[in-house]
DONU-642914 format. One record per residue (C-alpha): chain; residue in one letter; x, y, z. Coordinates in Angstrom, 3 decimals. Layout:
+--------+-------+----------+----------+----------+
| vexlum | kolza |     east |    north |       up |
+--------+-------+----------+----------+----------+
|      A |     a |        X |        Y |        Z |
...
+--------+-------+----------+----------+----------+
END
This chain:
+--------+-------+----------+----------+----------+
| vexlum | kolza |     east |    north |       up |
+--------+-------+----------+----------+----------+
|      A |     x |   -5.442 |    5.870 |   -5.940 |
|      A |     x |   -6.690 |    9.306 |   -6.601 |
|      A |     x |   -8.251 |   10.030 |  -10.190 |
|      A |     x |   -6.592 |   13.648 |  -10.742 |
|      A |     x |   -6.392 |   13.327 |  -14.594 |
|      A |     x |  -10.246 |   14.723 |  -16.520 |
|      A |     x |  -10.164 |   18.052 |  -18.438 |
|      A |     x |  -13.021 |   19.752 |  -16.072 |
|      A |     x |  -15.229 |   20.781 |  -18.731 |
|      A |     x |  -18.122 |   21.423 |  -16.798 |
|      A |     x |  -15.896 |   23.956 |  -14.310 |
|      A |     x |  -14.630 |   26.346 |  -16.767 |
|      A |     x |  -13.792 |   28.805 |  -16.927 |
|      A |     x |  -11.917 |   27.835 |  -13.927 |
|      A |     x |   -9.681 |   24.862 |  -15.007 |
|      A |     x |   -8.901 |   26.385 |  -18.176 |
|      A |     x |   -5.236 |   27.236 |  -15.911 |
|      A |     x |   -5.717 |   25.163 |  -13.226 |
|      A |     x |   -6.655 |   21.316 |  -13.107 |
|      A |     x |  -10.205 |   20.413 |  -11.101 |
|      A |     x |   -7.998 |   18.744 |   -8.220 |
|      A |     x |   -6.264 |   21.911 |   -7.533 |
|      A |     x |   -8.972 |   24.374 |   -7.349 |
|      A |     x |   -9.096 |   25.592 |   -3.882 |
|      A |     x |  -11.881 |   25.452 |   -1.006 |
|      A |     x |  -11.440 |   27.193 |    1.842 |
|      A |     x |   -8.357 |   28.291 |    0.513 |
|      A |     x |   -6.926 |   24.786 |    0.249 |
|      A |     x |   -6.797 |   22.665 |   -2.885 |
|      A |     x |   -9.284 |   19.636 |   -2.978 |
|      A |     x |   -6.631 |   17.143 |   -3.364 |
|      A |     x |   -4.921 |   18.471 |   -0.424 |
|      A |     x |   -7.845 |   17.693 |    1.329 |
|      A |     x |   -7.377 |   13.905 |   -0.097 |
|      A |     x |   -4.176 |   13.722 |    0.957 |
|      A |     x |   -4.285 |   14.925 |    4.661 |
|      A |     x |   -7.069 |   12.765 |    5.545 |
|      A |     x |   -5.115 |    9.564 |    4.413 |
|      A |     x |   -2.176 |   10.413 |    5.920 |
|      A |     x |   -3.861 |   11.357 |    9.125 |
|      A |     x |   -5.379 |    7.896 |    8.716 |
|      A |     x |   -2.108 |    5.618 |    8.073 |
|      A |     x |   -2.241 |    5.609 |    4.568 |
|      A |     x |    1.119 |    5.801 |    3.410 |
|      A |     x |    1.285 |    4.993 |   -0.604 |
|      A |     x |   -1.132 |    7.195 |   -2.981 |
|      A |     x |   -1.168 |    6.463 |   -6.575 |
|      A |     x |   -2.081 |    9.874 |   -8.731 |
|      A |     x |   -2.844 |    9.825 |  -12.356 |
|      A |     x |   -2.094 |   12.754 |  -14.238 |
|      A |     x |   -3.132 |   14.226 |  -17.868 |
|      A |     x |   -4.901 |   17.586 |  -18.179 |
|      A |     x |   -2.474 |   20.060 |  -16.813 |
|      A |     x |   -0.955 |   16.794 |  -14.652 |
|      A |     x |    2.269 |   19.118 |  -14.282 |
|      A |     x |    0.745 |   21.066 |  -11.962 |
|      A |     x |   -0.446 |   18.676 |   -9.708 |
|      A |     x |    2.974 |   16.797 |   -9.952 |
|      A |     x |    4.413 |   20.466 |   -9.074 |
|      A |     x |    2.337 |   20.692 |   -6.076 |
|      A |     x |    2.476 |   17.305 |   -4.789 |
|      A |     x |    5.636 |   16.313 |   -5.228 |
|      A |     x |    6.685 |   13.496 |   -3.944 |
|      A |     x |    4.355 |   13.518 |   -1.279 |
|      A |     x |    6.537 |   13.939 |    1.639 |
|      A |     x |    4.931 |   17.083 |    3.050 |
|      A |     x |    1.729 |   15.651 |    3.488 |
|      A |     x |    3.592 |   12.368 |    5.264 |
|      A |     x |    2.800 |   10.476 |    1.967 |
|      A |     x |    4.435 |    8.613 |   -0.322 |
|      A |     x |    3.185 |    9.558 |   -4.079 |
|      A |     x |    3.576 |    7.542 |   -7.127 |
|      A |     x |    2.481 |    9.145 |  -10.322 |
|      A |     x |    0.703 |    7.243 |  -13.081 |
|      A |     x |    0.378 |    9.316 |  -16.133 |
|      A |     x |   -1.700 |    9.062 |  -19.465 |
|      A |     x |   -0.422 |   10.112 |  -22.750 |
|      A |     x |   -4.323 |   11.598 |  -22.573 |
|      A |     x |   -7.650 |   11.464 |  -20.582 |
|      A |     x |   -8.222 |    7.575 |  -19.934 |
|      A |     x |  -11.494 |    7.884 |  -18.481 |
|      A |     x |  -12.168 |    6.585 |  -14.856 |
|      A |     x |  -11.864 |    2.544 |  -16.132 |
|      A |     x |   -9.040 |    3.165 |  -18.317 |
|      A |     x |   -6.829 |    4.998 |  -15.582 |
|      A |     x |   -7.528 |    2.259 |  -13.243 |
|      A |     x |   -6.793 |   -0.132 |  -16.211 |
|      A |     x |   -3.303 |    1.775 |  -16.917 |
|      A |     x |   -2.499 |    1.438 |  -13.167 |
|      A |     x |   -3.048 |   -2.107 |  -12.718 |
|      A |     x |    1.008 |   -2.635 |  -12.538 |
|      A |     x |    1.425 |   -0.294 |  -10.161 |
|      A |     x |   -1.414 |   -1.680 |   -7.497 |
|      A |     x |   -0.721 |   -4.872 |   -6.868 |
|      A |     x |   -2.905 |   -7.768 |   -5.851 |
|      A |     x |   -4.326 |   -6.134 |   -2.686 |
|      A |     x |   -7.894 |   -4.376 |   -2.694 |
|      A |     x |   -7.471 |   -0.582 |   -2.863 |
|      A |     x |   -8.744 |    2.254 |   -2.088 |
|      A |     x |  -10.115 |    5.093 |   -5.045 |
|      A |     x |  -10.606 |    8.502 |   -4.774 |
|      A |     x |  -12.414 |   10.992 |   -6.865 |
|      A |     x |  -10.166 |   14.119 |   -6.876 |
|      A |     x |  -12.971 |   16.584 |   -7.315 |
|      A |     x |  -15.443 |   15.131 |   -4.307 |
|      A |     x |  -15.334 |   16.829 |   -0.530 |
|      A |     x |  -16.501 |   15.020 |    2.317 |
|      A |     x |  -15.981 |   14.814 |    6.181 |
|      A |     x |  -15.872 |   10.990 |    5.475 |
|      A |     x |  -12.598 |    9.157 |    6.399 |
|      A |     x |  -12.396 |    6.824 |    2.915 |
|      A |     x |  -10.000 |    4.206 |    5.386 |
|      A |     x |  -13.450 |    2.947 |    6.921 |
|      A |     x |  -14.380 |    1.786 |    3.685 |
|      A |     x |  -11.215 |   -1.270 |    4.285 |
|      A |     x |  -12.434 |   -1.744 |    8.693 |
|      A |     x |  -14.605 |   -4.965 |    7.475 |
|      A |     x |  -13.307 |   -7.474 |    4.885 |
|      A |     x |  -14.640 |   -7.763 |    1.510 |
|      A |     x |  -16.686 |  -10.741 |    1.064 |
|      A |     x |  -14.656 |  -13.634 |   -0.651 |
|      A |     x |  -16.468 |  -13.292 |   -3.866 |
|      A |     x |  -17.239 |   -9.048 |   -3.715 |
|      A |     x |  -15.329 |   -7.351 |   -6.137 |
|      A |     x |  -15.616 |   -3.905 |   -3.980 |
|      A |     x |  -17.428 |   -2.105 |   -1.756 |
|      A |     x |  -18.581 |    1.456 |   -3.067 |
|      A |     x |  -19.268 |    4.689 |   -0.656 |
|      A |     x |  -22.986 |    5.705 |   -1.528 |
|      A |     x |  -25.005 |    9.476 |   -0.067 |
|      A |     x |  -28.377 |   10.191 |   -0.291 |
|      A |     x |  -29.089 |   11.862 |   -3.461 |
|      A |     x |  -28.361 |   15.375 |   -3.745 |
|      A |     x |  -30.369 |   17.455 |   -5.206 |
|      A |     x |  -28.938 |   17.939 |   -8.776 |
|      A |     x |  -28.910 |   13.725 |   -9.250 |
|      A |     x |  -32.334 |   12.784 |   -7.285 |
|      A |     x |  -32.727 |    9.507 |   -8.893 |
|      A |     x |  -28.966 |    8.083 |   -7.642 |
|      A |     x |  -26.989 |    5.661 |   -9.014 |
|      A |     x |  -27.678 |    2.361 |   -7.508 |
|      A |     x |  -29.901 |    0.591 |   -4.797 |
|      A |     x |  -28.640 |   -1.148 |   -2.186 |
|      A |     x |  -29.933 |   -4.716 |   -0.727 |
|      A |     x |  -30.937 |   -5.247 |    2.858 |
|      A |     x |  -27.861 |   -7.792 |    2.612 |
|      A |     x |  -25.952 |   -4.741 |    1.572 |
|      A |     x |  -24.975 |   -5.146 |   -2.337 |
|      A |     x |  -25.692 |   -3.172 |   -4.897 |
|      A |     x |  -28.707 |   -3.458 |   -7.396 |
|      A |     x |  -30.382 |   -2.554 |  -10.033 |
|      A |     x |  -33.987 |   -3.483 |   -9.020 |
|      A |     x |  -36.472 |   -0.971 |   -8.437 |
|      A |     x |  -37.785 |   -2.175 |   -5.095 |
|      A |     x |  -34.821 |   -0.840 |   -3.345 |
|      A |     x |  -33.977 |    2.299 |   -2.159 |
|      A |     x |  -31.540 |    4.274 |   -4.905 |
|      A |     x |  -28.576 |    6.596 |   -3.658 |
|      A |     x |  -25.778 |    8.422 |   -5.556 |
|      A |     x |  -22.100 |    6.919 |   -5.715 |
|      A |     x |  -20.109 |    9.577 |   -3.700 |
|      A |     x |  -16.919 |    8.745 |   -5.779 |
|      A |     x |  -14.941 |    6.604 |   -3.146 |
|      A |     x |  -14.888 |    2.833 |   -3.141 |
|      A |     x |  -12.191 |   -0.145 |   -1.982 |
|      A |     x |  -11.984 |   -2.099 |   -4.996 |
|      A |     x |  -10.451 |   -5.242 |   -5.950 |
|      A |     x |   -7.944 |   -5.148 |   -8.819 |
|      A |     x |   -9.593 |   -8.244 |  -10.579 |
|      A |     x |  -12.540 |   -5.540 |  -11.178 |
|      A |     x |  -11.149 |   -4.492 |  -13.617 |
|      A |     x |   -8.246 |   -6.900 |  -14.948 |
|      A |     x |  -10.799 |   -9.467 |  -15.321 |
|      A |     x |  -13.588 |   -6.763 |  -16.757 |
|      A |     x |  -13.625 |   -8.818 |  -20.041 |
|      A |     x |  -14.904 |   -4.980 |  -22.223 |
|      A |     x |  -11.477 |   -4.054 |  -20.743 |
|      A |     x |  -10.058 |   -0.747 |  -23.317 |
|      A |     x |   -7.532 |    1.273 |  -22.965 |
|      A |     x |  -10.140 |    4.186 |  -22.831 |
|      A |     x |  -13.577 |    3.395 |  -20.343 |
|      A |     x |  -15.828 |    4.722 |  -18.009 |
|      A |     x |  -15.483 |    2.765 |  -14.512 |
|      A |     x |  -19.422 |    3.059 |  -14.496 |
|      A |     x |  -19.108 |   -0.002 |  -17.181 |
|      A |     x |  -17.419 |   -2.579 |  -14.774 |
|      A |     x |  -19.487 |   -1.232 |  -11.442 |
|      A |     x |  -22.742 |   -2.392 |  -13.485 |
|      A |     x |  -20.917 |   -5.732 |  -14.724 |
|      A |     x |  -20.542 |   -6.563 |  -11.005 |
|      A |     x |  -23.495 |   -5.754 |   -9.923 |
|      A |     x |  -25.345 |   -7.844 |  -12.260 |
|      A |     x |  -23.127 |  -10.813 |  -10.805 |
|      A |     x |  -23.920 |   -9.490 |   -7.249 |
|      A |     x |  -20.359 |   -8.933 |   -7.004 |
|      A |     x |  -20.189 |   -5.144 |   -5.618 |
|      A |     x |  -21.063 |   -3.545 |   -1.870 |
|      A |     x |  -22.202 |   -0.918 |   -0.644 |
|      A |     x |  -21.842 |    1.646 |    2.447 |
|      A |     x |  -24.288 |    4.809 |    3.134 |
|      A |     x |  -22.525 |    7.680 |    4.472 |
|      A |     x |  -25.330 |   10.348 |    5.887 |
|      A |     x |  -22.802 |   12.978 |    7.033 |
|      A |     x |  -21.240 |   16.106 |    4.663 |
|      A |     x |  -20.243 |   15.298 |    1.181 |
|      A |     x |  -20.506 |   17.310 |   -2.181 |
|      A |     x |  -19.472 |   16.669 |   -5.503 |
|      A |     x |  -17.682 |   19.793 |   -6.512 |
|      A |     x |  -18.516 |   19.077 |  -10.095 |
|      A |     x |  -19.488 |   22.869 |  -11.542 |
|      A |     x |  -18.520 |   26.386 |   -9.956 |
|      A |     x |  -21.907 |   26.774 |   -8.517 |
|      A |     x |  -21.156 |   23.669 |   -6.649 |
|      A |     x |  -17.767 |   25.252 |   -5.420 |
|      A |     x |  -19.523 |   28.159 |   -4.547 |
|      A |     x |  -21.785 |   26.965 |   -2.568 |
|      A |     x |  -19.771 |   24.706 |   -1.089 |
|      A |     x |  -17.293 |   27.016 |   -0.393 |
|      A |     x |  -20.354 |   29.299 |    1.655 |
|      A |     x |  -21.427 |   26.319 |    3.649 |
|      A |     x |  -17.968 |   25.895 |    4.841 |
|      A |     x |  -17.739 |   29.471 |    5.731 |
|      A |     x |  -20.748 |   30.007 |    7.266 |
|      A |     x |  -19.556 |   26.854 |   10.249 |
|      A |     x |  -17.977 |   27.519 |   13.502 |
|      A |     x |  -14.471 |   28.247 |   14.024 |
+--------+-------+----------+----------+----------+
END
């Protein structure tokens, strides 16, 4: 699943046309990105959800058959937050754990290694963490020398870089469950239950959350070999 559906406040004046997912890099749209690397990988069923300006993406996506996909749209009579989309989707996943996408994140990361080792029988997920950038240098979460996620100080903190394999039961079982949540909510219910892992990826990721973000992005990519 690929959360395609927030307003991008903090890009405009650039999504006030154009939804975050869409704005190009490199002169590609971030989603496409998204979409080429699962496909390339053997992914073969995306969920999108759609709200702000989710025409567009439908109208560039499709149904997902240039990009060797199949797409299934779920859309949001508004902005559900990240919980709530997942929540609204819940018929449309099924039982198995899946994986989730930010739509506005870049990395050289293939999300598919997040699913190469089993969850644990009791782990609810297993979350993609970066060492913290430099406009969020106190992260997220810490991470456990048994590899969950925690809350305690003694560990080492990183940032969540927005992809994660999840279990459905995350959040059908979440008992705050709303139709309108942050995803952040059910991530810290789990981790106080030491239900939630986590994986450090040290290679190129950004999240391409403001246009000086893009930019620079954008000039890092540029300035690499051919």
């Amino acid at each position: 699943m690929i959360l395609a559906a927030g307003l991008g406040k903090r890009m405009r004046p650039l999504t006030d046309d154009t939804p975050k997912p869409l704005l190009k890099l490199a002169g590609k749209p971030l989603l496409q990105y998204h979409l080429e690397s699962l496909a390339a990988s053997g992914v073969r069923e995306v969920i999108i959800n759609l709200a702000y300006l989710g025409d567009h993406i439908r109208a560039f996506v499709g149904d997902g058959s240039r990009f060797g996909i199949q797409v299934t749209y779920s859309p949001e009579p508004e902005p559900l937050e990240t919980g709530g989309a997942i929540a609204h989707a819940l018929p449309l996943l099924g039982e198995a754990p899946f994986l989730l996408i930010n739509g506005d994140v870049w990395t050289d990361y293939d999300p598919t290694t997040l699913a190469n080792r089993p969850l644990r029988d009791s782990s609810l997920g297993r979350l993609l963490l970066v060492p913290n950038p430099d406009f969020h240098p106190r992260g997220d979460f810490g991470l456990s020398t048994d590899g969950y996620l925690t809350h305690a100080p003694e560990h080492a903190r990183f940032t969540f870089a927005g992809i994660s394999l999840l279990r459905p039961a995350l959040i059908r079982d979440y008992p705050d469950k709303r139709s309108k949540f942050p995803l952040l909510e059910a991530l810290n219910s789990a981790i106080a239950e030491q239900r939630l892992e986590g994986e450090v990826h040290t290679g190129s990721w950004s999240d391409v959350g403001t246009p000086e973000r893009l930019h620079s992005l954008q000039s890092e990519l540029a300035s690499r070999p051919q």
